[in-house]
VEXPANU-33707 format. One line per 2 residues: number of its first residue (from 1); their letters; for each residue x, y, z of N, C-alpha, C, O. Coordinates in nm, 2 decimals. Each point is the difference from the previous one (the first is absolute). Last residue first. Layout:
NUM) a) X,Y,Z,X,Y,Z,X,Y,Z,X,Y,Z ~ ...
END
This chain:
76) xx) 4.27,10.76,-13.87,0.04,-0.11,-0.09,0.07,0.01,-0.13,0.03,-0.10,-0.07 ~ -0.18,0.32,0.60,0.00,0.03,-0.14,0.07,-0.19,-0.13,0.05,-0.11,0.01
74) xx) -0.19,0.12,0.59,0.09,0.05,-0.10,-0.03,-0.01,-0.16,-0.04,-0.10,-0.05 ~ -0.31,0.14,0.46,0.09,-0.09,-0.02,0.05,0.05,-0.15,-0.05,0.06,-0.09
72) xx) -0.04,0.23,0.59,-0.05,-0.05,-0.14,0.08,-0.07,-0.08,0.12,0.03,0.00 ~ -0.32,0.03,0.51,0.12,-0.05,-0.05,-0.04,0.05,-0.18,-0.11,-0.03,-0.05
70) xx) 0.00,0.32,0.55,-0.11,-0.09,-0.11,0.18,-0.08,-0.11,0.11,0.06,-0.01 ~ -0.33,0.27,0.50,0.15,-0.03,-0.09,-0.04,-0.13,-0.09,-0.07,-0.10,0.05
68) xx) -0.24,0.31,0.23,0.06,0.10,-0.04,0.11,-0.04,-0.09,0.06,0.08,-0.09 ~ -0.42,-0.31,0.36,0.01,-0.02,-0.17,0.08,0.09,-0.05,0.00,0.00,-0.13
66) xx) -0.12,0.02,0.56,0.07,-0.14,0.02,0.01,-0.03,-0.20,0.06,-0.09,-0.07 ~ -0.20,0.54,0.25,0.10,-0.04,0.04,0.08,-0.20,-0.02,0.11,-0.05,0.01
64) xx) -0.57,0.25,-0.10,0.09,0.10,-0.12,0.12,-0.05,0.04,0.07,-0.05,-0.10 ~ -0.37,-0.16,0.36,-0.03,-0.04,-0.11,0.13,0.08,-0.08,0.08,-0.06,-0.07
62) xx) -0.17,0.21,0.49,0.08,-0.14,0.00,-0.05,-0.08,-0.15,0.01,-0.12,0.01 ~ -0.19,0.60,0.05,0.14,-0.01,0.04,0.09,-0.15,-0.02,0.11,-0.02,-0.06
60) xx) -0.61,0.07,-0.04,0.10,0.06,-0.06,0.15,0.00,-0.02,0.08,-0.03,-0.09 ~ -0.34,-0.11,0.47,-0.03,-0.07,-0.07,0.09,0.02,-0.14,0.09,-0.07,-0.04
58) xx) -0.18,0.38,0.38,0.14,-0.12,0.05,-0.02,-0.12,-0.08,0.08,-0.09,0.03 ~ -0.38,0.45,-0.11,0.12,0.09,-0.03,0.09,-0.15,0.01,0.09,-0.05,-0.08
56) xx) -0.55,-0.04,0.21,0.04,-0.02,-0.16,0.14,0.05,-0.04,0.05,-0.04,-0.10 ~ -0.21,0.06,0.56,0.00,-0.13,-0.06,0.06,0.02,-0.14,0.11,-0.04,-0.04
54) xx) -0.22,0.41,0.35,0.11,0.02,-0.03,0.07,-0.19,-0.09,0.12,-0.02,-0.04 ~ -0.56,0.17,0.25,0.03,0.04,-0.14,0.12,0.04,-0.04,0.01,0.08,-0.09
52) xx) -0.17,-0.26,0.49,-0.05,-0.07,-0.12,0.04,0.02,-0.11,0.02,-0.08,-0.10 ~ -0.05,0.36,0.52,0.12,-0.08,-0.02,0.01,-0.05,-0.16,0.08,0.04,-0.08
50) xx) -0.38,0.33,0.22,-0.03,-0.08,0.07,0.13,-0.11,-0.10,0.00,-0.01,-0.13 ~ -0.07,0.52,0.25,-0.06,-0.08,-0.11,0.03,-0.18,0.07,0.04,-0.02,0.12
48) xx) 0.09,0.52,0.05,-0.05,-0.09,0.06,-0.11,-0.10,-0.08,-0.11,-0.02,0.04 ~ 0.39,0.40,-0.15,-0.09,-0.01,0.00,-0.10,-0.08,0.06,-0.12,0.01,-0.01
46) xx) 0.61,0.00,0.06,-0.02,0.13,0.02,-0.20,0.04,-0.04,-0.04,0.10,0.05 ~ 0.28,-0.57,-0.08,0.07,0.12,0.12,-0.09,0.12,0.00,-0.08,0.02,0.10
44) xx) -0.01,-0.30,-0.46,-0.02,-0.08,0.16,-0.02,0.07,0.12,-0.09,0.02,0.09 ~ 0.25,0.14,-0.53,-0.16,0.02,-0.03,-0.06,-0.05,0.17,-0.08,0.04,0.07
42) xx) 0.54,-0.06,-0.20,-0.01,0.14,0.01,-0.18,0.00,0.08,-0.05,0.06,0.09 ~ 0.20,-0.46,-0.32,0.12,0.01,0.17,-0.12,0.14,0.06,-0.08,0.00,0.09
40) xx) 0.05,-0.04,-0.56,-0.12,-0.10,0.10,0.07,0.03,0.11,-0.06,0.08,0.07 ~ 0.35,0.11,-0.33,-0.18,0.03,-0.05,-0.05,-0.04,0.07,-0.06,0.08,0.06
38) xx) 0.47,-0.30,-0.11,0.03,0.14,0.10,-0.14,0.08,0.00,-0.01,0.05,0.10 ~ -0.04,-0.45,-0.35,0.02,-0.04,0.09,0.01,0.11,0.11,-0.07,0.00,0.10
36) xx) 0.12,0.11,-0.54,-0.17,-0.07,0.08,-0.01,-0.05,0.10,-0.11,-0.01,0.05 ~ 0.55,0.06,-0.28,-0.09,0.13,0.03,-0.11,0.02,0.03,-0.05,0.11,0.04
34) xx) 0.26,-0.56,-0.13,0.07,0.10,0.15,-0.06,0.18,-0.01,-0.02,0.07,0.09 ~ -0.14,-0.39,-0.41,-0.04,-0.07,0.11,0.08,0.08,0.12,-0.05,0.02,0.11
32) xx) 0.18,0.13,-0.55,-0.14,0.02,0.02,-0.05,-0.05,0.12,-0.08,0.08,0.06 ~ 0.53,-0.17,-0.21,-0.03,0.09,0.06,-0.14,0.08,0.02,-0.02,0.10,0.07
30) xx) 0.08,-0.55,-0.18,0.06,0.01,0.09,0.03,0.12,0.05,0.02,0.01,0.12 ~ -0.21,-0.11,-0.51,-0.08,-0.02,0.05,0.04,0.00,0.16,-0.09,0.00,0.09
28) xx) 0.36,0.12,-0.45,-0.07,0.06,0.00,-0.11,0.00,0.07,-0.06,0.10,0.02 ~ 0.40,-0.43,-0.06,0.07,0.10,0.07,-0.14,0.14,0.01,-0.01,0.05,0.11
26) xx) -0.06,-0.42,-0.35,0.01,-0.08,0.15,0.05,0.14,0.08,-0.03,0.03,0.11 ~ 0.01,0.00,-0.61,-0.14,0.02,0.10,-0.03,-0.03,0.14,-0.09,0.04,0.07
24) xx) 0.49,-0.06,-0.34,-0.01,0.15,0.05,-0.16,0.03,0.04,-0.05,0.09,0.05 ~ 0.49,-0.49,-0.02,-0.17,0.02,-0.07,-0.04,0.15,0.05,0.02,0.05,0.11
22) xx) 0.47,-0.26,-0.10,-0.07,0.08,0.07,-0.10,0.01,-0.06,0.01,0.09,-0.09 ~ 0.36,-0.49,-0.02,-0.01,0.15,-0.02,-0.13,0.07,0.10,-0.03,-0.09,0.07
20) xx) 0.45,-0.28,-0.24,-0.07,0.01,0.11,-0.08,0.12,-0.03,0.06,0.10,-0.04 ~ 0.12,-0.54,-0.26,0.03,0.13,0.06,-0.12,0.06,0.06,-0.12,-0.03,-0.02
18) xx) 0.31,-0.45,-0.13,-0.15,0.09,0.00,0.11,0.10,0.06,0.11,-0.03,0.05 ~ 0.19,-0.31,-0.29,-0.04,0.03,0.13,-0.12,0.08,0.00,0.00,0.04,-0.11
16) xx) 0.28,-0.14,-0.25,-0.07,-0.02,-0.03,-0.11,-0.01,0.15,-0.12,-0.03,-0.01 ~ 0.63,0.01,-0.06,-0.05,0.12,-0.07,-0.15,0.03,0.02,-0.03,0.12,0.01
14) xx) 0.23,-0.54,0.15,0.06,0.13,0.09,-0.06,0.11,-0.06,-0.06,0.08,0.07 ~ 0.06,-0.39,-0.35,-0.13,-0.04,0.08,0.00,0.05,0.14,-0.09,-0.02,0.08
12) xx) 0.41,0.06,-0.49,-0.10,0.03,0.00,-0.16,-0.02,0.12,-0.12,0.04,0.00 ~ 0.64,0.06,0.09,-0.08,-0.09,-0.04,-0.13,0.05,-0.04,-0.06,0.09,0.06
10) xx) 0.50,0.20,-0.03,-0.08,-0.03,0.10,-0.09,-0.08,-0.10,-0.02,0.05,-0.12 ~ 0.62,-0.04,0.04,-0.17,0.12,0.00,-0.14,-0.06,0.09,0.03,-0.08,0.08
8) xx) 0.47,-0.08,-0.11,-0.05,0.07,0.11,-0.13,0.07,-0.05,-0.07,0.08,0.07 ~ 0.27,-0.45,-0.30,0.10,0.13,-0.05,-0.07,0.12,0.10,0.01,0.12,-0.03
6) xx) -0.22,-0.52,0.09,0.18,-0.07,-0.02,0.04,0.14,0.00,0.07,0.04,0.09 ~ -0.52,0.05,0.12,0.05,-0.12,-0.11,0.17,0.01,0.01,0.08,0.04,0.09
4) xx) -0.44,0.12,0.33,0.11,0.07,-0.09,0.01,-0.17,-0.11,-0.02,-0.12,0.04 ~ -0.37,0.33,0.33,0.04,-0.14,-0.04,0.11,0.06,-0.08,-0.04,0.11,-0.05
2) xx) -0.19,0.24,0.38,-0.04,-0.06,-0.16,0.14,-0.11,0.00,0.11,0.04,0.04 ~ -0.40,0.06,0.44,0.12,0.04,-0.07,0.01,-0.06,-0.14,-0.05,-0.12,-0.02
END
């Protein structure tokens, strides 16, 4: 919650908070890892490929996802 001064406006150091934003490689690599992932699933199932290679898609996926939201520090 932003800090208020005397005359109610918002503090500089309430102003100056990181803001939140969505990296678009983390997001990029997170939907590449789920469409290789539906690829490989496919490749297991229905070709009978051998499990393994659905490693690198879930790899992808929890990398793209745990970096998806990224802080950036405020302007000056």
């Amino acid at each position: 919650m932003a800090e208020r001064g005397m005359e109610g406006q918002v503090t500089k150091q309430a102003a100056r908070a990181p803001a939140r934003r969505i990296d678009l490689g983390s997001l990029a690599l997170l939907l590449v890892g789920l469409a290789s992932g539906a690829l490989s699933s496919w490749f297991v199932i229905g070709a009978g490929f051998s499990p393994a290679i659905i490693v690198p898609s879930a790899a992808a996926i929890t990398i793209g996802a745990m970096n998806l939201v990224t802080k950036q520090a405020p302007k000056p």
